[in-house]
BAROMAR-523018 format. One record per residue (C-alpha): residue in one letter; z, x, y; residue number from 1. Coordinates in Angstrom, 1 decimal, padded with zeros to 4 digits. Example, Ala and Ser with C-alpha at 12.3 -4.5 7.8 and 13.67 -1.06 7.14 Angstrom:
+---------+--------+--------+--------+-----+
: residuo :     zz :     xx :     yy : num :
+---------+--------+--------+--------+-----+
:       A :  007.8 :  012.3 : -004.5 :   1 :
:       S :  007.1 :  013.7 : -001.1 :   2 :
+---------+--------+--------+--------+-----+
***
This chain:
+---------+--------+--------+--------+-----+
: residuo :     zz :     xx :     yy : num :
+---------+--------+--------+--------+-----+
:       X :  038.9 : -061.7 : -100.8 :   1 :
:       X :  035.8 : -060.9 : -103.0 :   2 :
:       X :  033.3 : -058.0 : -101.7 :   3 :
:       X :  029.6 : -058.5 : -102.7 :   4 :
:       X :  027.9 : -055.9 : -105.2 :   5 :
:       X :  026.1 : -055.0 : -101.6 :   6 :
:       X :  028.3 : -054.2 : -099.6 :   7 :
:       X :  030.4 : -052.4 : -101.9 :   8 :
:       X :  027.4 : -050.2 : -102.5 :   9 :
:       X :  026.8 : -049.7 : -098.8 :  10 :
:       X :  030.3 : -048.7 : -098.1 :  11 :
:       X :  029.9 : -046.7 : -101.2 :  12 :
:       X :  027.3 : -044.6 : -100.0 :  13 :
:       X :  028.4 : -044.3 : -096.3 :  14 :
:       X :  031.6 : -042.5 : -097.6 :  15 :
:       X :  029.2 : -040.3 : -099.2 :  16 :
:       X :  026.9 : -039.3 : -096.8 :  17 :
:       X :  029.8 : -039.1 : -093.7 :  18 :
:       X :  031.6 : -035.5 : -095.1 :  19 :
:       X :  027.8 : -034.2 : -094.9 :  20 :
:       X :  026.7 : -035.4 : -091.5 :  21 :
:       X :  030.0 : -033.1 : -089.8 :  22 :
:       X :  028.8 : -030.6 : -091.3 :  23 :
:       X :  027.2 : -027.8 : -088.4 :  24 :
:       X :  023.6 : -027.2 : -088.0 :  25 :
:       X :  022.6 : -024.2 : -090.0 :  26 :
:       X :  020.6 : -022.2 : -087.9 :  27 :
:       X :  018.2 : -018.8 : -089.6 :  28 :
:       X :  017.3 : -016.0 : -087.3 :  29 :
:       X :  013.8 : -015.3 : -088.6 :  30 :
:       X :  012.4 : -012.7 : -090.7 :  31 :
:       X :  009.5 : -011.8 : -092.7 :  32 :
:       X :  008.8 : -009.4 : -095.4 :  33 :
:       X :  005.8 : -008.1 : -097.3 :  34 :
:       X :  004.9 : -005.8 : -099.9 :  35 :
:       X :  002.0 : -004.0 : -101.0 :  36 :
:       X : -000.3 : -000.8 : -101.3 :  37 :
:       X : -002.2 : -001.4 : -098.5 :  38 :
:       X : -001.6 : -001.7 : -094.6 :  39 :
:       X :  000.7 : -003.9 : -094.0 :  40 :
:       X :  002.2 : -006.6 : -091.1 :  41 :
:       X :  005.2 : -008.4 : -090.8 :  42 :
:       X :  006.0 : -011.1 : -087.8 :  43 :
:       X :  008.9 : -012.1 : -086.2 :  44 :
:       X :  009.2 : -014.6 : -083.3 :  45 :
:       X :  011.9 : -015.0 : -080.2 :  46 :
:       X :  011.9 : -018.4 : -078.4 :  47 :
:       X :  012.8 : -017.3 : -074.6 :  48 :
:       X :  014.2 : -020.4 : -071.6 :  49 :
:       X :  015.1 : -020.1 : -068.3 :  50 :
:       X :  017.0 : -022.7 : -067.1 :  51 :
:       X :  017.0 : -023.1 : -063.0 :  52 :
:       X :  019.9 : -025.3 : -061.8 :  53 :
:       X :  018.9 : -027.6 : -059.0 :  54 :
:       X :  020.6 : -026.4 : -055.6 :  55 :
:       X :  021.1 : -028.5 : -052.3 :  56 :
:       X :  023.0 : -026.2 : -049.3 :  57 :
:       X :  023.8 : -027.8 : -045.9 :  58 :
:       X :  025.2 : -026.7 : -043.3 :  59 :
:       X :  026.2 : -027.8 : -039.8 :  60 :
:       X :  028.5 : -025.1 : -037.9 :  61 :
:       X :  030.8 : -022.5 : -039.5 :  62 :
:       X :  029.4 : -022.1 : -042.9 :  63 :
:       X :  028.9 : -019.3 : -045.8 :  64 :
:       X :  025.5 : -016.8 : -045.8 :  65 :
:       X :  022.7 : -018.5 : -047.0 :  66 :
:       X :  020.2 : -015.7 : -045.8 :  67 :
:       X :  019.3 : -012.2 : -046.9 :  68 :
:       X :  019.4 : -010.5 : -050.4 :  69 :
:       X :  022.3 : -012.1 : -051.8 :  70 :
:       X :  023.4 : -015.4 : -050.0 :  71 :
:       X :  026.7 : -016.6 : -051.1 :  72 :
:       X :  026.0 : -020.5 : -051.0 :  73 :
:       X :  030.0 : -021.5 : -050.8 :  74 :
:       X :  031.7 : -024.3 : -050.1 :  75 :
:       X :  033.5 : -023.7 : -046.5 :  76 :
:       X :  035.9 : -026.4 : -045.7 :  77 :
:       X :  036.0 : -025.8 : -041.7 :  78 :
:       X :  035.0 : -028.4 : -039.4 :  79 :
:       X :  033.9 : -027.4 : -035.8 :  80 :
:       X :  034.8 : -029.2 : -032.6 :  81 :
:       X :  032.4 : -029.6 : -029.8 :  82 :
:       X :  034.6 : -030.9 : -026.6 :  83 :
:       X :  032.6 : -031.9 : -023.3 :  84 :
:       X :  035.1 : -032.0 : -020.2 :  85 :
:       X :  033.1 : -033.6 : -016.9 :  86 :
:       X :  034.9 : -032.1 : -013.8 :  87 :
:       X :  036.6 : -034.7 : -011.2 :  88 :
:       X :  034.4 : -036.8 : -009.4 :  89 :
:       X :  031.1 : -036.1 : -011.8 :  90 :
:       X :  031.8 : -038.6 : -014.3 :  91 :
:       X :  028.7 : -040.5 : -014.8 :  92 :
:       X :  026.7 : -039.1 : -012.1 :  93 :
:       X :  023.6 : -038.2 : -015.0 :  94 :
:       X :  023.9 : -034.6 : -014.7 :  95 :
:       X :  024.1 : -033.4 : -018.0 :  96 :
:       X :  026.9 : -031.0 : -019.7 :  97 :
:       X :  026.7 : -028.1 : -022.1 :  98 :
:       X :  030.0 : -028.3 : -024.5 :  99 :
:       X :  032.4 : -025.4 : -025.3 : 100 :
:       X :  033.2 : -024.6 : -029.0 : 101 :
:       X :  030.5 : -024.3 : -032.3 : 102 :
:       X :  030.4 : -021.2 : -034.5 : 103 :
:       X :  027.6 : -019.8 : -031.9 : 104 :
:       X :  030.1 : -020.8 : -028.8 : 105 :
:       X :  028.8 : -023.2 : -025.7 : 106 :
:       X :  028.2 : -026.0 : -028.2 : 107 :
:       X :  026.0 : -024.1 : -030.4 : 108 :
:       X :  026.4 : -024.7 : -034.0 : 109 :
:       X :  024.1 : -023.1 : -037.1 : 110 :
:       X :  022.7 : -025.6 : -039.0 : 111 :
:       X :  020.8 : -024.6 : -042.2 : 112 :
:       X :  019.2 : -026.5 : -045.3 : 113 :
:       X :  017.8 : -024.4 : -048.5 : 114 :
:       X :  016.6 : -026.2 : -051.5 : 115 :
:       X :  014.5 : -025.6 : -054.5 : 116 :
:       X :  013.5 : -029.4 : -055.8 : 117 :
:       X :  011.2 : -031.1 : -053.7 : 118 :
:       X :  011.6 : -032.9 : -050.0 : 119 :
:       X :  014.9 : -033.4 : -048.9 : 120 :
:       X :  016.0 : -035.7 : -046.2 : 121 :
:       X :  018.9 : -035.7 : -043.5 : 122 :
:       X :  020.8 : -038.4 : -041.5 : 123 :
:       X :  024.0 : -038.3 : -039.6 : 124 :
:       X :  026.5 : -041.0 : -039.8 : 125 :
:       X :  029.4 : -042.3 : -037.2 : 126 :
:       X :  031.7 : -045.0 : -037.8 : 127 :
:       X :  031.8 : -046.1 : -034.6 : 128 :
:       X :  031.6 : -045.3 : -031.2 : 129 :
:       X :  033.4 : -042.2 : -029.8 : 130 :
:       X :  037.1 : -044.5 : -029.0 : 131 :
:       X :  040.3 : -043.3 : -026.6 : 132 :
:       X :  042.2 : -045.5 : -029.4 : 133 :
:       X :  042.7 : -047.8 : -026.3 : 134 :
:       X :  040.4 : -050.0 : -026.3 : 135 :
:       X :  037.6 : -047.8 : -024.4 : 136 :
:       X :  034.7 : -046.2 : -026.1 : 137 :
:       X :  031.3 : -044.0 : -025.3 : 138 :
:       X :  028.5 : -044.2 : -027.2 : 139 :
:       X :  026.8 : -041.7 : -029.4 : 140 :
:       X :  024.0 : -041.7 : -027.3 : 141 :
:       X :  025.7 : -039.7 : -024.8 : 142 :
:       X :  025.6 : -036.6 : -026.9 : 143 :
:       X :  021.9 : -034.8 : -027.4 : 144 :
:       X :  020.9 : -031.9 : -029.9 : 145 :
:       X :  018.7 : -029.9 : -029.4 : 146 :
:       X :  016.9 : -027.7 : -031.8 : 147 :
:       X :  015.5 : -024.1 : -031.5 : 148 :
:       X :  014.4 : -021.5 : -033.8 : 149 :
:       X :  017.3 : -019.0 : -035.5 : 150 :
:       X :  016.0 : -017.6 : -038.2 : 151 :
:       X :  013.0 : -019.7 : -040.1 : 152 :
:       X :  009.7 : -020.0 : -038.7 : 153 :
:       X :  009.9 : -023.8 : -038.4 : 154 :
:       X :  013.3 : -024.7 : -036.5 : 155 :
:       X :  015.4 : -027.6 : -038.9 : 156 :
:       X :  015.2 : -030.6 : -036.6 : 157 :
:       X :  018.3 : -032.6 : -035.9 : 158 :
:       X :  018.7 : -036.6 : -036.7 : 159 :
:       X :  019.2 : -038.1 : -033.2 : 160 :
:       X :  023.1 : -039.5 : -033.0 : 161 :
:       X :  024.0 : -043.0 : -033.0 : 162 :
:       X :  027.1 : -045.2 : -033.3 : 163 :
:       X :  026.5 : -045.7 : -037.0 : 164 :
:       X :  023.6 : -043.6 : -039.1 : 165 :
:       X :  020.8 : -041.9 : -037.6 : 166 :
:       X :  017.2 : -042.1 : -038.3 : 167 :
:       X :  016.5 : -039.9 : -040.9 : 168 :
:       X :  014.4 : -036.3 : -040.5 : 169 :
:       X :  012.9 : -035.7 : -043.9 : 170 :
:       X :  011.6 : -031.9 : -044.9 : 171 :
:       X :  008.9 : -031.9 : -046.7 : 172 :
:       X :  008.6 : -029.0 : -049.3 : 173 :
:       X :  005.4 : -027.1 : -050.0 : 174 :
:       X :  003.9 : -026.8 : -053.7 : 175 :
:       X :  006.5 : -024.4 : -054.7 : 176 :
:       X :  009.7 : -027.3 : -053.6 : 177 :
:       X :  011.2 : -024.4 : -052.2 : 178 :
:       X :  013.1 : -024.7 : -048.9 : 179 :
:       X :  015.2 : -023.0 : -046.3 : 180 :
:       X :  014.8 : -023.6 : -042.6 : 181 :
:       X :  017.6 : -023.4 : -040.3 : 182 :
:       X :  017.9 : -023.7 : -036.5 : 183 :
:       X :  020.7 : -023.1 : -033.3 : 184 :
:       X :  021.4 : -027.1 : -032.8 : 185 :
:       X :  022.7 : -027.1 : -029.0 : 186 :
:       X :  024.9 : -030.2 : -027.9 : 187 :
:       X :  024.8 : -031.4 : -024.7 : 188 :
:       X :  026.8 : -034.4 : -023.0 : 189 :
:       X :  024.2 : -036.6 : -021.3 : 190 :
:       X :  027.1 : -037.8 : -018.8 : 191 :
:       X :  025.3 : -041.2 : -017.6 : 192 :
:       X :  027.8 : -043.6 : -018.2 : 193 :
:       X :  031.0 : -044.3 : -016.5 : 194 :
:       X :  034.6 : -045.0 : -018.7 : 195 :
:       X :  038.4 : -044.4 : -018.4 : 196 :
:       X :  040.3 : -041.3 : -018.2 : 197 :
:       X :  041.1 : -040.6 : -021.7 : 198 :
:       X :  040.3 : -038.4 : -024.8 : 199 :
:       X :  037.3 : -040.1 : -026.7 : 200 :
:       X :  036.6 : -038.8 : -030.3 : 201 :
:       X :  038.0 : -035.9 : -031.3 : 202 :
:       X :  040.3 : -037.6 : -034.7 : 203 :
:       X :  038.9 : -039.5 : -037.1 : 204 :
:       X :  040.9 : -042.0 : -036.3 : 205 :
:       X :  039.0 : -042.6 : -033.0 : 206 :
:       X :  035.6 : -041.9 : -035.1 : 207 :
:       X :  035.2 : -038.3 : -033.5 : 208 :
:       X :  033.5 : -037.0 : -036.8 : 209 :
:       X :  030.3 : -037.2 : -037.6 : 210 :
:       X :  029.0 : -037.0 : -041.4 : 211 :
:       X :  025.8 : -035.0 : -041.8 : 212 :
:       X :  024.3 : -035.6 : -045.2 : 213 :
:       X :  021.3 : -034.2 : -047.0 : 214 :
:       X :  019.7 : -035.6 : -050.2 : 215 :
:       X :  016.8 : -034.7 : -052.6 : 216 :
:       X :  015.3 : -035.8 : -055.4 : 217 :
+---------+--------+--------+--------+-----+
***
């Protein structure tokens, strides 16, 4: 097979320019010098950067410190249960019930959101309605959150649950996109519907969990 005077000549030159493009960047640190009778004045420059990784904390229940002089921002793996337990002969008489459990006890969880990059929004997702894995269910609706002020001057307000995602709260961030506002969410069991004896929620399996999620630009 014949190779053209071109090509041979391109392949030719591409094997000698590839052993110098491997070769590192040379960088100078910079210097000047001068020399002379009179006064004299030599400059140097330093180029300085700062580089601010974005940050996004949430948290709903037992958590890591995000206040104070040096917050730890972790990752904490532990999942709080809130249980409501109507007494015999109440269910679905509309009088409502404080739970037991949450990091602040009696159904009380911390929730918290700190940011640095603009608005950030939060939903809560369930799969499904609270299910005894027989057949019988309650609906999301059943359980209320209230919010109240814990430490920030605005209390963080909580998405309104649903069987599948909430409408979502959005924070909007002042001029320096700079955020942390946190709040005591307290759970109560609106108790207005009637169902089966039974254990509803509380696995996965019978879409007990609920899936908080914050996002921002």
């Amino acid at each position: 097979m014949k190779i053209s005077t071109a090509l041979k000549t391109l392949l030719g030159a591409a094997a000698w320019a590839a052993p110098a493009m491997t070769l590192p960047m040379m960088v100078h640190a910079e210097s000047t010098v001068t020399t002379g009778t009179a006064n004299l004045s030599a400059v140097a420059h330093v180029n300085f950067a700062v580089v601010i990784p974005k940050v996004l904390y949430l948290r709903v229940g037992t958590g890591s410190t995000y206040t104070g002089a040096t917050p730890s921002l972790t990752n904490v793996g532990t999942v709080d249960t809130v249980t409501f337990s109507p007494a015999a002969g109440t269910v679905g008489n509309g009088t409502a019930l404080a739970g037991t459990g949450g990091d602040l006890n009696n159904g009380v969880e911390t929730a918290a959101i700190v940011s640095n990059s603009g608005s950030v929004t939060l939903t809560a997702t369930a799969t499904g309605a609270l299910s005894d894995g027989a057949g019988d269910s309650i609906p999301y609706t059943q359980i209320t959150t209230a919010s109240a002020q814990l430490t920030s001057t605005t209390a963080l307000p909580a998405p309104v649950l649903s069987n599948t995602t909430s409408n979502s709260v959005v924070l909007t961030a002042p001029a320096t996109k700079l955020i942390t506002e946190d709040a005591k969410w307290t759970f109560g069991y609106a108790n207005s519907v009637s169902a089966p004896a039974g254990t509803y929620g509380a696995t996965v399996a019978n879409n007990g969990q609920v899936t908080y999620t914050a996002t921002m630009p």
